[in-house]
Backbone and ligand atoms as CSV (ligand in chain L), in Angstrom:
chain,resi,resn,atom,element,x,y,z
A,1,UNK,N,N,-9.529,-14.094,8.599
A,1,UNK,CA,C,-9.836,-12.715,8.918
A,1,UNK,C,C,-9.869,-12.509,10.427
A,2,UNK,N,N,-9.732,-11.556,10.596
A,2,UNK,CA,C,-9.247,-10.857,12.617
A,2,UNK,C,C,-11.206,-10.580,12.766
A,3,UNK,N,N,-11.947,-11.613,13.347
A,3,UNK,CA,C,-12.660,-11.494,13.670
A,3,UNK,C,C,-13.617,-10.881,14.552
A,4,UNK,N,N,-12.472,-10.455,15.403
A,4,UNK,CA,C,-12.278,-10.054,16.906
A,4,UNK,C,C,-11.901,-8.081,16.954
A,5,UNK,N,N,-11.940,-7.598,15.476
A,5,UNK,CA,C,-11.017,-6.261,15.400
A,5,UNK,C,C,-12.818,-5.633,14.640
A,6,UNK,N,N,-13.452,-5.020,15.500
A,6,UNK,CA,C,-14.504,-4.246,15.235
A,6,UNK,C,C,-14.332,-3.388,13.797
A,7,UNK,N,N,-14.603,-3.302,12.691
A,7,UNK,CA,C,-14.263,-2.348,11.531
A,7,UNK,C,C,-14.915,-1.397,12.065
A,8,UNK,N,N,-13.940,-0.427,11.967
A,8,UNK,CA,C,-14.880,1.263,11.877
A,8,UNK,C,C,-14.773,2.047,10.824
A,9,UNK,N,N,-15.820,2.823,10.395
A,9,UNK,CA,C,-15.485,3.453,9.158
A,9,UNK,C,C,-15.145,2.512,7.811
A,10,UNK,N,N,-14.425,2.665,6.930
A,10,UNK,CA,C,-14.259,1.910,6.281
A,10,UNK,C,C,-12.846,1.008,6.164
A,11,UNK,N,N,-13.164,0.235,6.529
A,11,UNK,CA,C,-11.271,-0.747,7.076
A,11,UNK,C,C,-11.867,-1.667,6.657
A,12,UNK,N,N,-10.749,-3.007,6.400
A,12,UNK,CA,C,-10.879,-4.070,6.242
A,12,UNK,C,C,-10.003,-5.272,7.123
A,13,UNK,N,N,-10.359,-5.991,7.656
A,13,UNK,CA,C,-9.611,-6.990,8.509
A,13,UNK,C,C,-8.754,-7.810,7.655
A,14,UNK,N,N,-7.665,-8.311,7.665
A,14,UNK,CA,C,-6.665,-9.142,6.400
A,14,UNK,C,C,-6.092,-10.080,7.267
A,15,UNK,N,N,-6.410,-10.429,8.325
A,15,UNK,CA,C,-6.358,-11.230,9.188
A,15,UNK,C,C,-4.926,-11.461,9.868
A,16,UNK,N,N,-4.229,-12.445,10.247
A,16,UNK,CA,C,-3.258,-12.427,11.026
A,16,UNK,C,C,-1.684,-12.755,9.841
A,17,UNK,N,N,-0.980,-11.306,10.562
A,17,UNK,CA,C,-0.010,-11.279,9.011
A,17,UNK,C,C,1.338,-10.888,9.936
A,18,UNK,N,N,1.363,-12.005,11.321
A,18,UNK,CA,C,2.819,-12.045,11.954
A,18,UNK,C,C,3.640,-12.578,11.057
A,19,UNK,N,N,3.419,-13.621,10.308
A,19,UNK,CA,C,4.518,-14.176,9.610
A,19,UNK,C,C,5.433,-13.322,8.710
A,20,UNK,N,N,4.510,-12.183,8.349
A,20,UNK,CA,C,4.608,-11.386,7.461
A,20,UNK,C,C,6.643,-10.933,8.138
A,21,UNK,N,N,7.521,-11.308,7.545
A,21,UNK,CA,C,8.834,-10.833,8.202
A,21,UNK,C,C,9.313,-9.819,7.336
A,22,UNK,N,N,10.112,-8.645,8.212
A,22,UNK,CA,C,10.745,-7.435,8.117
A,22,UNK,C,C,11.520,-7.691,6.257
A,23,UNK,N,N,10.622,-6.410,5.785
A,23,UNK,CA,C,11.051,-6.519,4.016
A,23,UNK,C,C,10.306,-7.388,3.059
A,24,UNK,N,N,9.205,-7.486,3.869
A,24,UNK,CA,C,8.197,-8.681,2.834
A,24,UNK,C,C,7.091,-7.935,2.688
A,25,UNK,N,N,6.484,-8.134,1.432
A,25,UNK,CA,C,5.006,-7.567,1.369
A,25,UNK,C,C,4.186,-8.642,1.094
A,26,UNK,N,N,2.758,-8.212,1.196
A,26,UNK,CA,C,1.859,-9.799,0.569
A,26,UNK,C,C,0.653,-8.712,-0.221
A,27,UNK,N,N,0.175,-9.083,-1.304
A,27,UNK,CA,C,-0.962,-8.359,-1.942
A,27,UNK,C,C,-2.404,-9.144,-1.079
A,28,UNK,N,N,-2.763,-7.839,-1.515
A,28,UNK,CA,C,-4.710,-8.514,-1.263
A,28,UNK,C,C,-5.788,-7.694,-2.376
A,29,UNK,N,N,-5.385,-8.691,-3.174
A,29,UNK,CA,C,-6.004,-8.286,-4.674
A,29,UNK,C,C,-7.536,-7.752,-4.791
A,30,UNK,N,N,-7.455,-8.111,-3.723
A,30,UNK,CA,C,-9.523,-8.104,-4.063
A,30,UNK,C,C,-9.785,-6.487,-3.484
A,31,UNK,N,N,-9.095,-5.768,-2.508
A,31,UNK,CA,C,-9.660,-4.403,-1.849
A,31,UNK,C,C,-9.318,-3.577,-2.724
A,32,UNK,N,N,-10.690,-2.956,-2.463
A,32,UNK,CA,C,-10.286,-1.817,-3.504
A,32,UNK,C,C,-10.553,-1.985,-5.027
A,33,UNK,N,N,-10.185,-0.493,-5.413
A,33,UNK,CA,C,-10.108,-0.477,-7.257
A,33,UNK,C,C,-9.081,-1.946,-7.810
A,34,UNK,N,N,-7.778,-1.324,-6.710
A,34,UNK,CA,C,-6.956,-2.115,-7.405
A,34,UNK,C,C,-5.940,-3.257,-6.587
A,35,UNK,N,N,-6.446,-3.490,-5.631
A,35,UNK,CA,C,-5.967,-3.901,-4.155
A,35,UNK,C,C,-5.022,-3.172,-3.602
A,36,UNK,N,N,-4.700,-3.924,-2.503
A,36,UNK,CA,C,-3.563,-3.232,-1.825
A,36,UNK,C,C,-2.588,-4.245,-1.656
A,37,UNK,N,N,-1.271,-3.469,-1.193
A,37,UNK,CA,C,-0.104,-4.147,-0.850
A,37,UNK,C,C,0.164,-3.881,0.967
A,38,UNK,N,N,0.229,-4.912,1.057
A,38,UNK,CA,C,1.152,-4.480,3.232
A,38,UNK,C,C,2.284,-4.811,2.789
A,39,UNK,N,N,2.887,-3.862,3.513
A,39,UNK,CA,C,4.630,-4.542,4.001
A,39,UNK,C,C,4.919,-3.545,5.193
A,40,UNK,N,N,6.267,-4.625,5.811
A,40,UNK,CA,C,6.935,-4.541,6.745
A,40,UNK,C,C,8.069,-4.244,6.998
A,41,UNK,N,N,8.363,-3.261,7.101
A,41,UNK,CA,C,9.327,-2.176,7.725
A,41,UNK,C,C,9.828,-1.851,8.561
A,42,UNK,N,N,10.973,-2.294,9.050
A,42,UNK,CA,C,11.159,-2.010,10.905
A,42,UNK,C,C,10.502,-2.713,11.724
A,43,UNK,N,N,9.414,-3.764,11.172
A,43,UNK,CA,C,8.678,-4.022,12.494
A,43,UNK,C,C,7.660,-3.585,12.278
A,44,UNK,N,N,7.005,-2.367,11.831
A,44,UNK,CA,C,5.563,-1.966,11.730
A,44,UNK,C,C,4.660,-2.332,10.164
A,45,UNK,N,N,3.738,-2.464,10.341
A,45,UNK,CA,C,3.140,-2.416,8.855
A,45,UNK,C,C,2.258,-1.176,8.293
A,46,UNK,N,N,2.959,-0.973,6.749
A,46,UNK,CA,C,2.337,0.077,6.122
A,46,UNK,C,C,1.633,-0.568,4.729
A,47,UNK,N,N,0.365,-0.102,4.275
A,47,UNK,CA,C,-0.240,-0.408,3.432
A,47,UNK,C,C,-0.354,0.819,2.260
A,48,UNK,N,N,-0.074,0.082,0.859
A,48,UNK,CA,C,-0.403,1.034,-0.345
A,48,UNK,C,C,-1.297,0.397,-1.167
A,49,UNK,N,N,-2.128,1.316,-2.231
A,49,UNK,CA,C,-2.665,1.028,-2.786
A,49,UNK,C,C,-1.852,0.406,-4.156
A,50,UNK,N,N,-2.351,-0.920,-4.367
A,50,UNK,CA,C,-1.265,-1.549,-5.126
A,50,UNK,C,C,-1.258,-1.729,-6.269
A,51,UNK,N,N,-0.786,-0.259,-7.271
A,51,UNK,CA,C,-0.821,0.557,-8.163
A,51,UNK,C,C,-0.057,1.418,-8.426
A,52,UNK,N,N,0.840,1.401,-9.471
A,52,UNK,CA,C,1.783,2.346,-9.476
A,52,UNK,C,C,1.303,3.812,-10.327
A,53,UNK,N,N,1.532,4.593,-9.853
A,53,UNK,CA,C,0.726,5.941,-10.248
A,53,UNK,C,C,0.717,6.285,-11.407
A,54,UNK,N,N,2.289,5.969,-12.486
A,54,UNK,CA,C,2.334,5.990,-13.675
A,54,UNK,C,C,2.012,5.207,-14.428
A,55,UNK,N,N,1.749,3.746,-14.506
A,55,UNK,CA,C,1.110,3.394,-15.358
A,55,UNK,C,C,0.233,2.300,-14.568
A,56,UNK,N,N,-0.710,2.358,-13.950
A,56,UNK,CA,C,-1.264,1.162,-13.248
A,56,UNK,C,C,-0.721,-0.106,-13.650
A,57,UNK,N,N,0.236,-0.715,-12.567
A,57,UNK,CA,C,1.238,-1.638,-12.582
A,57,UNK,C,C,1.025,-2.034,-11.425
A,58,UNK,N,N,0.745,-3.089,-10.782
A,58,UNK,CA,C,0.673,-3.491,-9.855
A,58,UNK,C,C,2.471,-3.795,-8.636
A,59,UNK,N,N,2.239,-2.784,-7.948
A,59,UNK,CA,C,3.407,-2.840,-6.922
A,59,UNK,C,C,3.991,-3.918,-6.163
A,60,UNK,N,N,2.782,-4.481,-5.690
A,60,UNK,CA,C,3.356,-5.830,-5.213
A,60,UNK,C,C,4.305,-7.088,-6.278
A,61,UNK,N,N,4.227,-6.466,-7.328
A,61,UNK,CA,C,4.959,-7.612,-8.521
A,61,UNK,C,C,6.560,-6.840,-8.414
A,62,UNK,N,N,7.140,-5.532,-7.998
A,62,UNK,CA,C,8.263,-5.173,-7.735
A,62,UNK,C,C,8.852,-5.535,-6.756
A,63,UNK,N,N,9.746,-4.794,-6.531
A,63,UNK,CA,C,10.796,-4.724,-5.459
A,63,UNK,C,C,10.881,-4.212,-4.124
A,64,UNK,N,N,10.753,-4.873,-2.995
A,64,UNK,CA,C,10.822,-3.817,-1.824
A,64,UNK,C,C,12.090,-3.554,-1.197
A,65,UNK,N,N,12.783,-2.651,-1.236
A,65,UNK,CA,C,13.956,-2.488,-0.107
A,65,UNK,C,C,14.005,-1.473,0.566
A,66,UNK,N,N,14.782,-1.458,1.358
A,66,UNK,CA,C,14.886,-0.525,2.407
A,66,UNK,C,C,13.315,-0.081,2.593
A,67,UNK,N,N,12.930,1.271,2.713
A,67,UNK,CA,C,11.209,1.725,3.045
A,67,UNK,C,C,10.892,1.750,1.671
A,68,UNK,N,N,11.355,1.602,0.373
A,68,UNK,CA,C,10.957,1.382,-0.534
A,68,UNK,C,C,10.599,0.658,-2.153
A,69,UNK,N,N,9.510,0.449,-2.165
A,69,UNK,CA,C,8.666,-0.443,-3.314
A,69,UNK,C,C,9.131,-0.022,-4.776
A,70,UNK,N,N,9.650,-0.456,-5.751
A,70,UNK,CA,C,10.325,-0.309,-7.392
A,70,UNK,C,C,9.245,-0.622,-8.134
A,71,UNK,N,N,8.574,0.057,-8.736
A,71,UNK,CA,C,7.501,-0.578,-9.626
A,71,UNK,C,C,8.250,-1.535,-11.011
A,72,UNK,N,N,8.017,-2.577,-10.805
A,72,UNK,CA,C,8.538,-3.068,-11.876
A,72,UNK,C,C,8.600,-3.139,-13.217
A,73,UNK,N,N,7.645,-2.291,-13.862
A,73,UNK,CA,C,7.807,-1.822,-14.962
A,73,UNK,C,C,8.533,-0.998,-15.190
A,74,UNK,N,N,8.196,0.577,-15.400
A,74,UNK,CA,C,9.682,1.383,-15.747
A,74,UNK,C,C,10.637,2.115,-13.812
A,75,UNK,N,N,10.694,1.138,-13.081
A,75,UNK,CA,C,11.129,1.576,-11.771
A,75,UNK,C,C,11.016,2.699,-11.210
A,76,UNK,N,N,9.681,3.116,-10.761
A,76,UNK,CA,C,8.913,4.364,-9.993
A,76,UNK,C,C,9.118,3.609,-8.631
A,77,UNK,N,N,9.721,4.995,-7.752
A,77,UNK,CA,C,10.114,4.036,-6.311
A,77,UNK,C,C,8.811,4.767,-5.332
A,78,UNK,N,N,8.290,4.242,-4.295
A,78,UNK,CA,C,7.524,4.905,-3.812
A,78,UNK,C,C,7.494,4.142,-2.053
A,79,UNK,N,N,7.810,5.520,-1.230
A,79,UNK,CA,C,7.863,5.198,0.349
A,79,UNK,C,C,6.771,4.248,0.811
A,80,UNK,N,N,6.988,3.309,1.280
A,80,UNK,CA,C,5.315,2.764,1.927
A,80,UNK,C,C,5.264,3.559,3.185
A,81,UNK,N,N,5.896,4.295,3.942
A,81,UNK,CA,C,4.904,4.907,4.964
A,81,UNK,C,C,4.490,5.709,4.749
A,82,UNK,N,N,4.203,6.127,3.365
A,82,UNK,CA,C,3.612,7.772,3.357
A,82,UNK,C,C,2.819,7.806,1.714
A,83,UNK,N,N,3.313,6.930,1.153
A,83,UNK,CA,C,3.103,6.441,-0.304
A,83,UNK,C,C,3.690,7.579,-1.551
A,84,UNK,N,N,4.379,8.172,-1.065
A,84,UNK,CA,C,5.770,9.434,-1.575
A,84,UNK,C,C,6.110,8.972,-2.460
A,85,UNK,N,N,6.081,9.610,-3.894
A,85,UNK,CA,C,7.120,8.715,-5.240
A,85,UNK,C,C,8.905,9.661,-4.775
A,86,UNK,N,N,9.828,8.700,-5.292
A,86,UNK,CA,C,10.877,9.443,-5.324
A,86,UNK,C,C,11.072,10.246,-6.801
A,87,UNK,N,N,10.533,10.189,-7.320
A,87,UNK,CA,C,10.524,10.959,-8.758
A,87,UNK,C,C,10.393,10.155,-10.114
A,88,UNK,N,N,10.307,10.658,-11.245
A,88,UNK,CA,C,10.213,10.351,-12.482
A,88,UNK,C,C,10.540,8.709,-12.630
A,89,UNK,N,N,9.805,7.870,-13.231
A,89,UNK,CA,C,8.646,8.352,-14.197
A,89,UNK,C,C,7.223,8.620,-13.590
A,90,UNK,N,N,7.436,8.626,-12.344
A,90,UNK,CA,C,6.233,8.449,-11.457
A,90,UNK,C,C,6.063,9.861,-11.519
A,91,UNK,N,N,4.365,10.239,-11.258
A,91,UNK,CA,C,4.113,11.873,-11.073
A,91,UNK,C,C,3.694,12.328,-10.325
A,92,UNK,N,N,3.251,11.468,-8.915
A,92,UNK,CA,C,2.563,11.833,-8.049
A,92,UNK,C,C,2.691,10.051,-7.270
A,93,UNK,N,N,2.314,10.474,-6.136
A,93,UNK,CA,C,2.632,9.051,-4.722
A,93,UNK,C,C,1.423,8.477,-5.005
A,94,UNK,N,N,1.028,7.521,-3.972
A,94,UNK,CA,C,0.364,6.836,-4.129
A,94,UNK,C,C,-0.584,6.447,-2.900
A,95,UNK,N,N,-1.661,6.162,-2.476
A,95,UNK,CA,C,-2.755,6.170,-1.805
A,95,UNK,C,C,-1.911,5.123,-0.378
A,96,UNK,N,N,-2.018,6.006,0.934
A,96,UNK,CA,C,-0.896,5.626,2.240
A,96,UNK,C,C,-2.538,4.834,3.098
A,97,UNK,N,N,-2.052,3.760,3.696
A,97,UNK,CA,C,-3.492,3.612,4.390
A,97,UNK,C,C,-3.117,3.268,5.586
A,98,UNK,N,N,-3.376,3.761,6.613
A,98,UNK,CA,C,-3.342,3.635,8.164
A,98,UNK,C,C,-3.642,1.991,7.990
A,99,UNK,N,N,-2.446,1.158,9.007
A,99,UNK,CA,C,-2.434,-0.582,9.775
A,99,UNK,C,C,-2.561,-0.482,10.961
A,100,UNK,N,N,-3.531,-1.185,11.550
A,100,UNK,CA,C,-3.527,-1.672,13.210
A,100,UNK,C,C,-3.379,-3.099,12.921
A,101,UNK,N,N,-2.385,-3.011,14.066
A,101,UNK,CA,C,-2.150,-4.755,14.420
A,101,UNK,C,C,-1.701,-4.626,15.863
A,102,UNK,N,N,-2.304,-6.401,16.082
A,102,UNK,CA,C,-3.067,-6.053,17.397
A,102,UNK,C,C,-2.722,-7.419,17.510
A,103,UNK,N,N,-3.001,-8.454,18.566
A,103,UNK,CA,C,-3.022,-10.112,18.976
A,103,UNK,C,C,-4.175,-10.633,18.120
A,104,UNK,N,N,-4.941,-9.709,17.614
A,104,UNK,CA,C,-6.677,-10.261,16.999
A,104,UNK,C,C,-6.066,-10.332,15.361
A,105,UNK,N,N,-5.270,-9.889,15.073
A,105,UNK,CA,C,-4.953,-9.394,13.394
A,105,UNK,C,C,-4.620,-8.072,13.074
A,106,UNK,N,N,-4.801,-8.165,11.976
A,106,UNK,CA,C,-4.542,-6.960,11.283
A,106,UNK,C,C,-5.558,-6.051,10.373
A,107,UNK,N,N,-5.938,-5.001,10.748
A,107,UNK,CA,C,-6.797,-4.072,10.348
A,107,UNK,C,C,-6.403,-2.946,9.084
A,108,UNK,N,N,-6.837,-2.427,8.234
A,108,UNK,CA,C,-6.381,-2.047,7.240
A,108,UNK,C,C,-7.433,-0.417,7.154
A,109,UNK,N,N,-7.132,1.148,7.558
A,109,UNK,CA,C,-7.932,1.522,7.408
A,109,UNK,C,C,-8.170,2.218,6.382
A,110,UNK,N,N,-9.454,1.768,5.485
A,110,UNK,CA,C,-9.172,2.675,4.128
A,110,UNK,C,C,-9.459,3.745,4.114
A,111,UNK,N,N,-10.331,4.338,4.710
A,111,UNK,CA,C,-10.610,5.637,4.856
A,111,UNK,C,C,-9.382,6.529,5.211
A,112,UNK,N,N,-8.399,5.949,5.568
A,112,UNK,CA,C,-7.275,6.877,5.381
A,112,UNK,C,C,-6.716,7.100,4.598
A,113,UNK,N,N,-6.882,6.480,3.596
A,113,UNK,CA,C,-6.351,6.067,2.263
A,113,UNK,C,C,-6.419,7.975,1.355
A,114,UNK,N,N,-6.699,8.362,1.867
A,114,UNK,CA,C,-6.995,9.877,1.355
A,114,UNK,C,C,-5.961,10.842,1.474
A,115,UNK,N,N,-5.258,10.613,2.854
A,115,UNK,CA,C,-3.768,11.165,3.013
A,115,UNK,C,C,-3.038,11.442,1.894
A,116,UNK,N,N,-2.852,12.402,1.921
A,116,UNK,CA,C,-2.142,13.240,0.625
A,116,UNK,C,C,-0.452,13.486,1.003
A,117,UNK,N,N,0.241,13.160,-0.230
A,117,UNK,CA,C,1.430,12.717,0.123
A,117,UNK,C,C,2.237,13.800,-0.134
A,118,UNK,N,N,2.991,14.228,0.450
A,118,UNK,CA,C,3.691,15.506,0.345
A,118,UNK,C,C,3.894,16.167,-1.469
A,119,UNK,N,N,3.556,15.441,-2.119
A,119,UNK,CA,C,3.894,15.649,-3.254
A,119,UNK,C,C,2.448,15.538,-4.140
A,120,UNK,N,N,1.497,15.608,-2.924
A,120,UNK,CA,C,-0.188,15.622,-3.548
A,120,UNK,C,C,-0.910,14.546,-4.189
A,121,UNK,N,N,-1.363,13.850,-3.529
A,121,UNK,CA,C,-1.737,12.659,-3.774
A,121,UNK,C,C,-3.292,12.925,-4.738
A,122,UNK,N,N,-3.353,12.537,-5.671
A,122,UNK,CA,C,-4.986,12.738,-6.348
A,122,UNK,C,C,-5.820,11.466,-6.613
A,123,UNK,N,N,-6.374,11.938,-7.366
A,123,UNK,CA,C,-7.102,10.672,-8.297
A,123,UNK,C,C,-6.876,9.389,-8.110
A,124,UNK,N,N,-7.476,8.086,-7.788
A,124,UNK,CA,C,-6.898,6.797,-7.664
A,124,UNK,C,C,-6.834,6.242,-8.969
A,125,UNK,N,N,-5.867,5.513,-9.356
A,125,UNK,CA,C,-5.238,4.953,-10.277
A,125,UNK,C,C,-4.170,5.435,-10.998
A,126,UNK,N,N,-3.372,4.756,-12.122
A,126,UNK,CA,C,-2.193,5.474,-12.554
A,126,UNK,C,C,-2.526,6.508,-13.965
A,127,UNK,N,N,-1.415,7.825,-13.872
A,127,UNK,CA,C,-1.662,8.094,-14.717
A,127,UNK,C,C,-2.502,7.705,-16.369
A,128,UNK,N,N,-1.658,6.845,-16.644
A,128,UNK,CA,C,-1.915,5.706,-17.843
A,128,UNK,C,C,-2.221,4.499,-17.682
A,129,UNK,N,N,-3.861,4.620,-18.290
A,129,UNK,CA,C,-4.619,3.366,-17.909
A,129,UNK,C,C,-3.839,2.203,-18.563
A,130,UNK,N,N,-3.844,1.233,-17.770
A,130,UNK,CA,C,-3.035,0.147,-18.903
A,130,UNK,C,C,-3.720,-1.335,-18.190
A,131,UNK,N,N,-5.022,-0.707,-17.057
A,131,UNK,CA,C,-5.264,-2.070,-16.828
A,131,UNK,C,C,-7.003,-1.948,-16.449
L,1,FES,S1,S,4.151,1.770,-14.462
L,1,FES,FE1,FE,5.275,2.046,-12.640
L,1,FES,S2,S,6.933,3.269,-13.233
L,1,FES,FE2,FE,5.782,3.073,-15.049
């Protein structure tokens, strides 16, 4: 853990995730309802809540390409910088959480996690409970 990265509000430190290379994600099962997923994009890191909106499916078990995550069950695609579904079967995006990274680690802020995704982000978890 980034020992050295003061939490404010509600964030979590996930410690040092350089290795982390462009198109990779890593889960961190434990935050949260349902954890989260980071990945890396260009160079920067974006965090989702790692849950697919339609059927609570865990995201990190899909696909990442280009800026976007395939839920691997029935393939709901969803932006990680903004947590945006591209459409059906998905019904709504998914919970976007502000990353600082820094020489100390990597900071995760959840309290941003509220950001509403152009397509209205609600309720945490997926439509259909399945987990
Ligand atoms: S559970 Fe993700 S698309 Fe259905």
């Amino acid at each position: 853990m980034a020992d050295d990265i003061p939490p404010t509000g509600d964030s979590i430190a996930v410690g040092d995730l350089s290795d982390l290379a462009d198109g990779d994600m890593r889960c961190f099962p434990d935050v949260g309802d349902y954890g989260i997923v980071v990945c890396r994009y260009q160079g920067s890191l974006y965090a989702l809540e790692d849950n697919c909106s339609h059927a609570d499916t865990p995201l990190s078990e899909g696909r990442f390409r280009g800026a976007k995550v395939t839920c691997p069950l029935h393939g709901a695609q969803f932006d990680v910088r903004d947590g945006t579904h591209s459409g059906p079967p998905a019904f709504e995006g998914v919970a976007c959480y502000q990353v600082v990274e820094s020489s100390d680690g990597v900071v995760v802020m959840l309290d941003s996690g509220g950001k509403e995704s152009s397509d209205g982000f609600g309720e945490i978890g997926g439509r259909f409970r399945t987990r």
